[in-house]
N, C-alpha and C positions, 0 to 999 in steps of 0.2 A: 627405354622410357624411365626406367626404375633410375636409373644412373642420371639421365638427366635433370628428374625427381629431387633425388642427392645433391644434386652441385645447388640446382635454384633453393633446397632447404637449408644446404650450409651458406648459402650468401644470407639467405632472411636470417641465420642466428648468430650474424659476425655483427651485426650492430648493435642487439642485446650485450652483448659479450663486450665489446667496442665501447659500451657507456660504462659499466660495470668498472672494467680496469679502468677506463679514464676516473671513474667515482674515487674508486681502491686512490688511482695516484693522487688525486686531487686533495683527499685526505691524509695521504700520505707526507703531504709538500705542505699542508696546511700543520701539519704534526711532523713539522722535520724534526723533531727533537725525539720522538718515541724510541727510535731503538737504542738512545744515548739512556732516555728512563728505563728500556729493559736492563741495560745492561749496569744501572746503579752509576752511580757520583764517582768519579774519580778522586784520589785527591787531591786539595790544590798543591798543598808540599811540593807532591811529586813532579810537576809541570816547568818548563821553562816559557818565557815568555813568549816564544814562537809557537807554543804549541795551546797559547791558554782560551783563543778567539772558539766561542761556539761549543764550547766545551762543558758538559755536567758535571759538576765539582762539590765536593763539601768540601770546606775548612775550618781549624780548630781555628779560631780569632782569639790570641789574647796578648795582638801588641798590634800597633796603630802607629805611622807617622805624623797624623792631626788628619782633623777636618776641613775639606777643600769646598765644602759644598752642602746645605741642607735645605731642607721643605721645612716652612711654615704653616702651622696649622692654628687660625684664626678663630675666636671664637664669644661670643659677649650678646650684651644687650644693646648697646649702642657704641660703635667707635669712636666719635665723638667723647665720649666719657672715659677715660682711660681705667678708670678704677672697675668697672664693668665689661669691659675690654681687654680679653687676652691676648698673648699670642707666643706660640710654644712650639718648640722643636718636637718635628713628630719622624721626619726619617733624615739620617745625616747620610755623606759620603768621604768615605776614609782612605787613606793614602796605606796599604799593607804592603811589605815586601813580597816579591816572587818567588816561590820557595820556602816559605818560613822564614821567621829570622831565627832557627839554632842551626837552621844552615849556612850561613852568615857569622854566624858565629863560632863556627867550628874553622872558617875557611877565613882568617884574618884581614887577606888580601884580596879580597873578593867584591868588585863593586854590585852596590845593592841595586836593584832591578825592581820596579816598581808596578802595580796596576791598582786599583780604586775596588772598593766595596762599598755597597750599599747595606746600610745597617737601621734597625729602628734604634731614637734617640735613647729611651731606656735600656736597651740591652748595651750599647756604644758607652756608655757613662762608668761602669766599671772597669772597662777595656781602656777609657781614656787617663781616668784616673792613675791606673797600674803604669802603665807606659809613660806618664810623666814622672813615676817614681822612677823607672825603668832610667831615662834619659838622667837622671841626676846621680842615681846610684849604681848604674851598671851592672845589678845584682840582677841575672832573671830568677831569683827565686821571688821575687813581687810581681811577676808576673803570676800573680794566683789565683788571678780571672779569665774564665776564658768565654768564649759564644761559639756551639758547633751550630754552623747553618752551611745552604744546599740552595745551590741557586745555576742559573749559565752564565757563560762568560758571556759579554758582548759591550759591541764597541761603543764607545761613547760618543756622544755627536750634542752640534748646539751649543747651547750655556752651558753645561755638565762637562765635555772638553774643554771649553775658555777656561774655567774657575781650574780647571784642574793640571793643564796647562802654567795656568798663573802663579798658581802654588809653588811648582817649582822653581818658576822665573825668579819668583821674590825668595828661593831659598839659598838663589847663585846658582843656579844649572843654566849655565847657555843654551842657547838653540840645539847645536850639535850633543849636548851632553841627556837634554831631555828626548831626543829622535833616538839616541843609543839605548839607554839605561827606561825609559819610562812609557811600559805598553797601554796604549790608546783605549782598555779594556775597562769594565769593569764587572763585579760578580751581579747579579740582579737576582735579591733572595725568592726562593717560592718554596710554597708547600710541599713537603716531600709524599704525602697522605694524597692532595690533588694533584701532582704531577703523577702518580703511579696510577692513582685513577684515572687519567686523563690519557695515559698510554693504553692502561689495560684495554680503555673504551674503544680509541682509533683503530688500534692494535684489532681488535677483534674485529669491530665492522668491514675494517677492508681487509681482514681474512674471510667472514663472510661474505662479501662481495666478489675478491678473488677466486673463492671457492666455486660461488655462482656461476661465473662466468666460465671456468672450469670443466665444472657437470654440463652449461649449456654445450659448448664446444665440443666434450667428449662425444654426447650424446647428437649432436648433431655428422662429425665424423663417425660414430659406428652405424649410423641410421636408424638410431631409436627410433626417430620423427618418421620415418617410415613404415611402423609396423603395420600402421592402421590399411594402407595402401597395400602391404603385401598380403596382407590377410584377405581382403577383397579378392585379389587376383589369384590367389588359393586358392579359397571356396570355388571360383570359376574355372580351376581348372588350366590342364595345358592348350587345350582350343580356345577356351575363353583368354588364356592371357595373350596369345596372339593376336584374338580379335583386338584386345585390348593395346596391345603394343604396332598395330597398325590403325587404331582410332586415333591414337596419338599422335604417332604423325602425320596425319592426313587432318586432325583438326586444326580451326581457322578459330584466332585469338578473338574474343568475343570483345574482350576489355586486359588490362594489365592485371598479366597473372590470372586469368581464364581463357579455357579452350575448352570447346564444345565441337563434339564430334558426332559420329550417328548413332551409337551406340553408349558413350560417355560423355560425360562432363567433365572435366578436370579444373581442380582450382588449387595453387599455389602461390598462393598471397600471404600463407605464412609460416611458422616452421613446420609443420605438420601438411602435409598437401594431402587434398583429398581428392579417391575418384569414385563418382556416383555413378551407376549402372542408371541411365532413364528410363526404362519399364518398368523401375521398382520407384520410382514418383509417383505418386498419388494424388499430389497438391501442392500450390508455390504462391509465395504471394510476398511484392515487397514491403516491408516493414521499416519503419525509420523511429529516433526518437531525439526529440531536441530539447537539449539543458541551457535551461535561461534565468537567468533573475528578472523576474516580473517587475519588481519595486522599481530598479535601474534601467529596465526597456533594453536590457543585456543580452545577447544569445554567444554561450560559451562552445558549442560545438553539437552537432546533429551526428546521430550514428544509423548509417543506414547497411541495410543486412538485405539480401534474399530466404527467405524462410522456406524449407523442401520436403516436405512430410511424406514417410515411406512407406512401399506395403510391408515391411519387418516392424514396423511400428516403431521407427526412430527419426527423432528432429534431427535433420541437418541445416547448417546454415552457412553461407559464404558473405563475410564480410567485404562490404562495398564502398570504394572511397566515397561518392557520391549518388545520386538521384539518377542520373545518365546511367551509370555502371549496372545501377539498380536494372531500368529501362530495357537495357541488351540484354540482359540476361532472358529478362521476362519473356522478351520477345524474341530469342533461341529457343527457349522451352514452349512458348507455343506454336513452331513449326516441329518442334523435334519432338514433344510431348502431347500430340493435338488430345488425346483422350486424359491427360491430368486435368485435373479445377484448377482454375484459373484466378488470382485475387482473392482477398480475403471478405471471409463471410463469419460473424460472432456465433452459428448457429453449428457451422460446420469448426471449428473448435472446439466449441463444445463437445460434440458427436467424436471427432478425433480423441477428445482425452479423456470424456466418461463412457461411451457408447462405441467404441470404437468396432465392432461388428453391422453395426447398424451404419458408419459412416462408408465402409469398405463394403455392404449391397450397394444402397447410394452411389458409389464410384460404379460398380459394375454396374449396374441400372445404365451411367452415362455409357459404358462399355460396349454395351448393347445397343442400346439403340445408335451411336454413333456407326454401332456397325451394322444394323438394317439397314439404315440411309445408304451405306456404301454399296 
């Protein structure tokens, strides 16, 4: 019984478990980039162009082959009116080599190797300046501007590939020359402050989650969820656990995940299954309760329960899918329980949770005389 107990509570706690890691991965895929932010920016120097796609990078920027590409940021009282009417560079996209250019410059013979950066207009406007000294005087010591920024590589698509594409065309690169030398990438700058936070947060949650799912799983394979059950069959004993282990199989499923026996009730509907002795019921009565939004004439779900009040003086309850499930129960317990109360009464609630001596004569009172009659 105990074993089979076991298998139906580790099936109920693989679906907890089951959303959990699916949550973990979902988050995971949603935040593919985190363990690129645990593990800090590469840098871009270091990268060949095969390896630059997808990749978390910082680079030192302070040389530029031009601008292929920018955002216009609009802005006035009237367009119409030109004089009232602006319109200003607010992020450009630059043509950098792959690798740095002193590596490039140490290696004569080396054809340069290209991918694209996105840059804001005012950080880009010193970088562009130095670099046009650069191309005239070949001195990189006018390279004496520079931008560290920290962004992913990724691929370019749309207008952002054409324009950038184009650039080359019109610079003399052939088809063949731009597929060789000029990768489809570009850097796309972000916060280094919110991408770390941004890990740290996913990072956590679905180690959290992970975790959860974890402790559920362990403690469903050692039989936490069982304790409740074997302590029952303890207190009764090695006679009583037989009795107990031939109620079980001998009972007939009342409803899914219920069996009611002559001497037990069992119910395993969820991780933790319970088994109630019947002569230590005292009262049962079905309970429901339905959430709705009134204003909308909405019903979002109804929760129905069987409520089993004991002579140890503890609430039990067995969740019920529905009003039917409710039904067989009730009506198992009143051939199997004929001397419990039957349905609810606000007086005998009362009595059960202020006067509870006074409710338990009451019961024996019915005790009695149902057994005169007999």
């Amino acid at each position: 019984m105990l074993r089979d107990l076991w298998l139906k509570s580790l099936k109920r706690a693989l679906r907890p478990v089951l959303v959990l890691i699916g949550a973990a991965a979902f988050l995971l895929v949603c935040g593919r980039d985190i363990f690129q932010y645990a593990r800090g920016p590469q840098p871009f120097e270091s990268l060949t162009m095969e390896e630059l796609n997808g990749k978390y990078v910082q680079i030192h920027m302070d040389f530029t082959f031009g601008c292929f590409a920018e955002e216009i940021t609009s802005y006035g009282i009237n367009e119409r009116i030109p004089e009232y009417y602006k319109h200003t560079s607010s992020t450009e996209y630059h043509v950098v080599p792959v690798g740095g250019l002193a590596s490039y410059m140490s290696e004569a013979d080396r054809p340069f190797q290209f991918a694209a950066i996105e840059i804001g207009a005012k950080t880009a406007a010193p970088v562009t300046e130095n670099s046009e000294k650069f191309f005239k005087e070949h001195d990189p010591a006018v390279l004496d501007e520079s931008a560290d920024l920290i962004g992913f590589i990724r691929p370019l698509k749309g207008e952002l590939l054409e324009y950038y594409k184009e650039f080359f065309l019109e610079a003399g690169y052939s088809e063949e020359e731009y597929e060789t030398y000029c990768a489809p990438y570009y850097l796309k700058i972000s916060s280094r402050t919110e991408d770390e936070l941004r890990a740290h947060l996913l990072g956590s949650i679905s180690f959290l989650l992970l975790s959860c799912a974890a402790l559920i799983l362990l403690a469903a394979l050692s039989g936490v969820f069982q304790w409740k059950a074997r302590r029952i069959l303890r207190a009764e004993g090695p006679v009583g656990r037989q009795v107990a282990e031939s109620d079980y199989n001998m009972a007939g499923e009342l409803c899914k995940g219920v069996r009611g026996g002559r001497h037990y009730l069992f119910c395993y509907r969820r991780m933790q299954p319970q088994i109630l002795k019947l002569n230590r019921i005292v009262w049962a009565y079905p309970w429901s309760v339905t959430y709705r939004n009134e204003s909308a004439d909405v019903t979002y779900k109804t929760i129905y329960k069987v409520m089993l009040y004991t002579d140890y003086r503890k609430i039990e309850m067995i969740r019920c899918k529905d009003g039917k499930m409710c039904d067989a129960i009730m009506e198992y317990l009143a051939d199997a329980v004929p001397l419990a109360m039957l349905g609810y009464r606000s007086e005998w609630k009362y009595l059960y949770q202020n006067a509870y001596e006074e409710f338990m004569q009451m019961y024996q009172e019915k005790k009695m005389t149902a057994g005169m009659r007999s």
